[in-house]
N, C-alpha and C positions, 0 to 999 in steps of 0.2 A: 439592536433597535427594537422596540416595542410600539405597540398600535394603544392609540386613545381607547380604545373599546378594550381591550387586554387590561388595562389599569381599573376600567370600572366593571370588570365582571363580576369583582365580586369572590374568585377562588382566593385559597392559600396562599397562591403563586401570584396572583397581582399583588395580593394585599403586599405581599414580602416585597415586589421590586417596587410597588409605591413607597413602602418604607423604608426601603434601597434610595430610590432618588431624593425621597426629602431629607435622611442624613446627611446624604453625599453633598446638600448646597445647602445647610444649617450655616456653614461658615461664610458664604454669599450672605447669608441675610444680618450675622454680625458685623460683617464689615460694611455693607451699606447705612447699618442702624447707626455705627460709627462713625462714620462721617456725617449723616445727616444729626447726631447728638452735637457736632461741632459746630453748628448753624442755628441752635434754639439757645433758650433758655437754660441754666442751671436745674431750672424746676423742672422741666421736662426729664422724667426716669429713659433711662437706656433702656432696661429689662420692657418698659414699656413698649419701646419702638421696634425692638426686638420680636417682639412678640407680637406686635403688629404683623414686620415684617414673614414672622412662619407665615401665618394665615395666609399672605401673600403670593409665598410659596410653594402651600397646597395647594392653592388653587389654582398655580401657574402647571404643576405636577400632573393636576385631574383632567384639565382641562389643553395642555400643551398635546398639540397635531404634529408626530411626527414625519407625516408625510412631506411634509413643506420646508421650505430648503431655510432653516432657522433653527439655531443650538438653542436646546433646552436652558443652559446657563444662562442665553441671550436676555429669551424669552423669561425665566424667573425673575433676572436683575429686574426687569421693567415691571413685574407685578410686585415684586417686593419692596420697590421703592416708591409705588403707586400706593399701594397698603400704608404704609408708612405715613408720607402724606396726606391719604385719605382721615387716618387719625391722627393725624394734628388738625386738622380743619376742622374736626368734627369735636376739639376741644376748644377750636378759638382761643390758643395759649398765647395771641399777638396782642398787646394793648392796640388800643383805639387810634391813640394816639401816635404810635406805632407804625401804621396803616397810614393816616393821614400824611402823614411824615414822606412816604415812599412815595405815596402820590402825587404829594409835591414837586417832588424832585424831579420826577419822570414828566410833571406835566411842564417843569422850567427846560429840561432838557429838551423836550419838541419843540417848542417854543422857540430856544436858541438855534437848533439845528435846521428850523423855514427860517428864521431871518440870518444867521451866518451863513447857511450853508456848508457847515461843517459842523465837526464836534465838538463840543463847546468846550472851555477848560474848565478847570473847579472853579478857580475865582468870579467867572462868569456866571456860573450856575451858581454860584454862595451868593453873587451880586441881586442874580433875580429875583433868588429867597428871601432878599434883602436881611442877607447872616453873613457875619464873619467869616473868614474862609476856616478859624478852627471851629467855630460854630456849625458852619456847614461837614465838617470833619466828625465830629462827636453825633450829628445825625445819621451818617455812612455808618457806622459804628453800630447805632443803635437799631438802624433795619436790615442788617446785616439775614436774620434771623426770618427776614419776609421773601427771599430774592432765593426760597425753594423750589426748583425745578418749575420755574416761568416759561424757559424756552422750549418744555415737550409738550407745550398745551397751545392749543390750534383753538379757536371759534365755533360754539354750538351755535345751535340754533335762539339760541338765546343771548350770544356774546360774550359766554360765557366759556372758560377754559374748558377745553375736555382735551385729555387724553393721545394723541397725538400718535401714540408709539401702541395704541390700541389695536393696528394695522397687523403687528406681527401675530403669524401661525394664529389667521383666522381664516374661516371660507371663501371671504372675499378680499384675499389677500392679494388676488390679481388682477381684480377690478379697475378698467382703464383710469377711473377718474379717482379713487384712493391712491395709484401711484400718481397721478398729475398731483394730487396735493401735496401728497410725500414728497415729490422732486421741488414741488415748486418751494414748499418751505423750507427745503434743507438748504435749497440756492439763496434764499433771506436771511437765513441764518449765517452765511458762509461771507454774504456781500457784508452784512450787519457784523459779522466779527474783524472784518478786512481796516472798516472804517473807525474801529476804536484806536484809541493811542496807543504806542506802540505796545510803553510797560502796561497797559492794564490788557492789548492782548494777547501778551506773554503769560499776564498771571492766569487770566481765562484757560488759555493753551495749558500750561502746565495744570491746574488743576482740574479742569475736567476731562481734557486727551491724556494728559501724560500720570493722573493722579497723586500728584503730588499735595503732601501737606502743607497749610500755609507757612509751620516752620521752615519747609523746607525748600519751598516758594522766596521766602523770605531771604536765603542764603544765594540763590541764584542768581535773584535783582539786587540783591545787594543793598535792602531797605529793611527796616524793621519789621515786624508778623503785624503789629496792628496797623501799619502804615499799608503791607500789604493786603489785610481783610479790609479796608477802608476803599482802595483802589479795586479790588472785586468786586464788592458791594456796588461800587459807579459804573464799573462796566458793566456788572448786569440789570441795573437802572436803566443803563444807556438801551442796551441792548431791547429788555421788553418795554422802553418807550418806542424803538424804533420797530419793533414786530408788531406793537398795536396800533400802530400808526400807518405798517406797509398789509397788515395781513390783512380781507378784508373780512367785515362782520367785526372786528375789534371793535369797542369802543373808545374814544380818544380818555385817557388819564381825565380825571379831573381834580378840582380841589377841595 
C-alpha cells in the first residue's frame, strides 16, 4: 500500500512506483478506449481515445486516496472513462441532427410511458415519431453513438450532467447526504432497469455487468448484432428518458 503524499513527494522512489502503477493499468485504459471506439463514429481515432484515456489515468494514479476502502483499478476505470468522454464532447463529433434525433425518441418515450403506464413498444414509439417501424429502426442505429455513459451522470446545479461516480476516494466520500444520493440513484437505476423488456434487459445485463460484446450479445439472444445494437440503443433511450424524468433537477427531453 502506498499513501497520496508518497506519490507526490517528488523522490526517485515515488517517481518509480507512480510509473509502477500507470504501466501496470495502461491496459485498463485500452480496453475501455475499445469499447467506447465501438459506440462512435469511424472518424473517431482509437490512438486518440486512448490517449485521452492515459491522462485519465494519471491523474486517477496522483490523485487516488488510499486510505478509503476503494481499488485503485475501481477508481482509475471511472477517471479513464470520464477522460475519454470529456474528449468527445469537447470535439462535438455527434451531428446535430443526431442529437435531435435522440431527443426525440426519449421525449416520445415519456410521453407513451404517463399515458400507458408502461413501456412502450417500438411500434408505439415509431407511431408517435410518426416513422415507420424500420424508419424508426435506422434512427436506433444511428444514435447508437449518443447513448455514452448517460446513466453515471446525476443533475448539477444547472441540469446539467456531472459526474456521478465523482463520489469515489474523495474526502467526502462519507458524507451523509452524497451516500443518500448515491443509494437513491442506484435504486432508479435498478427499478428503471427492472421495468425494460425483457430482451433489451438482458442486452443491457450482458453488456454493461457481464461485458459482453454485441457479437456476442447477439449469439445468446439469438438475434442478429445490429438487431441487437438497435435494442440497446432503446433501452438506454428508455432508460435516460426515465432518470430524467425521475431524478430531480433533470430537465424533461424536449424537441
Amino acid at each position: 500500500m502506498y499513501s497520496k503524499l508518497a506519490i507526490q513527494d517528488g523522490s526517485p522512489e515515488a517517481r518509480s512506483l507512480r510509473e509502477k502503477r500507470i504501466l501496470e493499468h495502461l491496459p485498463q485504459v485500452k480496453l475501455i478506449a475499445a469499447r467506447i471506439a465501438e459506440k462512435v463514429p469511424d472518424s473517431v481515432s482509437v490512438d486518440d481515445l486512448i490517449s485521452a484515456g492515459t491522462l485519465g489515468l494519471i491523474n486517477a494514479v496522483d490523485q487516488f486516496n488510499p486510505n478509503l476502502d476503494v481499488k485503485l483499478k475501481t477508481y482509475a476505470e471511472h477517471k479513464i472513462r470520464g477522460a475519454i468522454l470529456d474528449s468527445l464532447r469537447s470535439i462535438d463529433w455527434a451531428p446535430r441532427n443526431k442529437r435531435r434525433k435522440a431527443k426525440q425518441i426519449e421525449a416520445a418515450i415519456v410521453e407513451l410511458e404517463k399515458s400507458l403506464q408502461r413501456a412502450p413498444e417500438e411500434l408505439e414509439v415509431a407511431e408517435k415519431l410518426g416513422l415507420s417501424l424500420e424508419e424508426y429502426r435506422r434512427w436506433l442505429v444511428e444514435t447508437r453513438g449518443l447513448n455514452l455513459a448517460p446513466l453515471e451522470q446525476g443533475p448539477n446545479s444547472q441540469g446539467e450532467g456531472s459526474d456521478v461516480l465523482r463520489f469515489i476516494s474523495d474526502e467526502s466520500e462519507e458524507w451523509p447526504l452524497q451516500q443518500l444520493e448515491r443509494s437513491e440513484l442506484r435504486r432508479l437505476l435498478v427499478e428503471t432497469i427492472e421495468r425494460l423488456p425483457e430482451v433489451e434487459r438482458t442486452i443491457v445485463t450482458l453488456y454493461y455487468r457481464r461485458e459482453l460484446t454485441l457479437r456476442q450479445i447477439a449469439s445468446v439472444v439469438d438475434l442478429h448484432e445490429t438487431r441487437v445494437s438497435q435494442l440497446k440503443s432503446q433501452a438506454i433511450l428508455r432508460m435516460r428518458a426515465s432518470m430524467r424524468a425521475r431524478w430531480p433537477g433533470q430537465s424533461e427531453p424536449r424537441r
